[in-house]
C-alpha positions as CSV (number, residue, x, y, z in Angstrom):
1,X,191.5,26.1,-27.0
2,X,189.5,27.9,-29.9
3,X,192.0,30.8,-30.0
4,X,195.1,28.1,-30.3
5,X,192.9,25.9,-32.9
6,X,192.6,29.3,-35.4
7,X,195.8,30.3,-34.7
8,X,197.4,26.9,-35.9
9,X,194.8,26.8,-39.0
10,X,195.9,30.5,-39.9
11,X,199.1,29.3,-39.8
12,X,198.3,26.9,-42.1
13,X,196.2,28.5,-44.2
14,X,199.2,31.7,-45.1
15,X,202.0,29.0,-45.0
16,X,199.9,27.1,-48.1
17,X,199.0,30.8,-49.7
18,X,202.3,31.5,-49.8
19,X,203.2,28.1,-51.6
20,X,200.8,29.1,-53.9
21,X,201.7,32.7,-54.4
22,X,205.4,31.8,-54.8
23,X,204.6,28.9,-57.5
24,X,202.0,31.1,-59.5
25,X,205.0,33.6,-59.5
26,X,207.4,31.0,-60.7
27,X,205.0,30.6,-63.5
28,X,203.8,34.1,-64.0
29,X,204.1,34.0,-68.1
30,X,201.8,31.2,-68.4
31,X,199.1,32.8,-65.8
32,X,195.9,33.8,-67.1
33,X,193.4,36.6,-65.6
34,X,191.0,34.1,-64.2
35,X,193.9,32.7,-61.6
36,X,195.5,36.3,-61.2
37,X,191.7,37.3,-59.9
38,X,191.3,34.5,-58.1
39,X,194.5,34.6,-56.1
40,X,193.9,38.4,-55.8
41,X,190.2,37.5,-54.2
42,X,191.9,35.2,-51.7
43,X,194.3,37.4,-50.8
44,X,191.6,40.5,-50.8
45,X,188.6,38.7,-49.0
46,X,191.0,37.7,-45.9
47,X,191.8,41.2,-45.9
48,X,188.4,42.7,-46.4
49,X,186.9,40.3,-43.2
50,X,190.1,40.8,-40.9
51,X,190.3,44.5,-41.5
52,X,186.2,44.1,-40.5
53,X,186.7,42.6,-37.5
54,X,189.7,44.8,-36.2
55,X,187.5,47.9,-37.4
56,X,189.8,49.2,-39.8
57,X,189.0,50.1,-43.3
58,X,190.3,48.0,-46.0
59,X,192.2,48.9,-48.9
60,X,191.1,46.8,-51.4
61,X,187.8,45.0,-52.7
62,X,186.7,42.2,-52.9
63,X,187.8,41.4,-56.7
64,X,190.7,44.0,-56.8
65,X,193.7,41.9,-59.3
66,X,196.1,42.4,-57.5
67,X,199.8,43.3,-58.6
68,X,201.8,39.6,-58.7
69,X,204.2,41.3,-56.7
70,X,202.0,42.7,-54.0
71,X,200.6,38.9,-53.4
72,X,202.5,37.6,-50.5
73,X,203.3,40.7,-49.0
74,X,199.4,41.0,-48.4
75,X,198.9,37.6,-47.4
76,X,201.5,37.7,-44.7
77,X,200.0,41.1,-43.7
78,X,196.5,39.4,-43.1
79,X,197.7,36.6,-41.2
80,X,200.1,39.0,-38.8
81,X,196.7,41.3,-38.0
82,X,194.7,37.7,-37.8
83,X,196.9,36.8,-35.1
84,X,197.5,39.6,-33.4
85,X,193.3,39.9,-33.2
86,X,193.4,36.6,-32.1
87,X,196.0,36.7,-29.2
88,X,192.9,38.4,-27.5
89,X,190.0,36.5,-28.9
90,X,186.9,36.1,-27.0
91,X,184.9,33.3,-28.4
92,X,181.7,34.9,-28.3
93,X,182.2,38.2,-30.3
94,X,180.5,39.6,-32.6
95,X,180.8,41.8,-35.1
96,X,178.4,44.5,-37.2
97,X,179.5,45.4,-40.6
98,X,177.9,46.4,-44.6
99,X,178.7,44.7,-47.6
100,X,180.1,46.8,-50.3
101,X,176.9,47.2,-51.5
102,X,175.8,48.6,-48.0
103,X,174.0,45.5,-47.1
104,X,174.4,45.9,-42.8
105,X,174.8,42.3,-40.6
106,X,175.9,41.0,-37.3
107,X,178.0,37.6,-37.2
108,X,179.8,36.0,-34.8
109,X,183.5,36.6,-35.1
110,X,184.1,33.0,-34.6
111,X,181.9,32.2,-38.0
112,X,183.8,34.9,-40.1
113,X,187.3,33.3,-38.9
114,X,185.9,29.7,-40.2
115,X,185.0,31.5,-43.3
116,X,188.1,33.3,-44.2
117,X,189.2,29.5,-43.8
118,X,186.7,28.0,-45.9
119,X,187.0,30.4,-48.4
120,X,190.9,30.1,-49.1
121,X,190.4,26.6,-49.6
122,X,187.6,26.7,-51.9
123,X,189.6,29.1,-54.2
124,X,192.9,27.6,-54.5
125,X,190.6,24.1,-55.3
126,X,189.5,25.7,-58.1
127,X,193.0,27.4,-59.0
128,X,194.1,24.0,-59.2
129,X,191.6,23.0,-61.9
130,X,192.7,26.0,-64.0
131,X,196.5,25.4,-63.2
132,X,195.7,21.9,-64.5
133,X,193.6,23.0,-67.8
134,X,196.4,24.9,-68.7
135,X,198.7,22.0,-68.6
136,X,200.6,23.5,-65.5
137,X,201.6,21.8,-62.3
138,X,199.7,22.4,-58.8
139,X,201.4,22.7,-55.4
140,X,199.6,20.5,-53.0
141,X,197.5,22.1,-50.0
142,X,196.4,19.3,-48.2
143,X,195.4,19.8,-44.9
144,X,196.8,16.7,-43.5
145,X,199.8,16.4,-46.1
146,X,201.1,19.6,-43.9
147,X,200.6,18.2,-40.7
């Protein structure tokens, strides 16, 4: 149940980072650095915790800008390897890792998953604001509009 209920929300979560991506490309010219970094951070952050949990080193950092054409391409990379990690999800994992700034902790896999999640959401919230400051349109990403 737990495995089907992240795999759905991953789902949901690349499908509406790929709306974004594509739009933010559609309106590249008008783009500033605050929403190229914060659509890089998404993008990098899901890549920094997944590539953590698989035990793989990452390739970028945390706030890496990212090239506009390199956005998707990432994003669909994180969800396959989310997937494919959880295909054989046990609930009660942990995992041991170090910030970038060596800091070492243990989490439960389970809370890192929610906060990849969490995290996505929180960002492209305030993208929106930004796309709206600047007199641009915002795709939606509600949860329940996609359902």
């Amino acid at each position: 149940m737990i495995k089907e209920f992240f795999i759905d929300k991953f789902e949901y979560d690349f499908r509406s980072n790929k709306k974004w991506c594509e739009h933010l490309l559609s309106n590249e010219d008008d783009l500033n650095d605050y929403i190229r970094k914060s659509i890089s951070h998404i993008i990098n952050v899901h890549h920094i915790w997944i590539h953590r949990v698989i035990e793989m080193p990452a390739e970028s950092h945390t706030w890496d800008v990212l090239p506009a054409d390199y956005w998707i391409n990432l994003a669909q990379e994180n969800f396959l390897k989310t997937v494919e990690y959880l295909e054989q999800f046990e609930s009660n994992e942990k995992i041991n890792y170090h910030t970038e700034e060596g800091v070492e902790f243990s989490k439960e896999v389970i809370d890192v998953l929610y906060h990849i999640l969490n995290h996505s959401n929180y960002h492209r919230g305030q993208i929106a604001r930004e796309l709206r400051n600047l007199g641009l349109s915002v795709p939606s990403f509600n949860f329940i509009a996609y359902r």
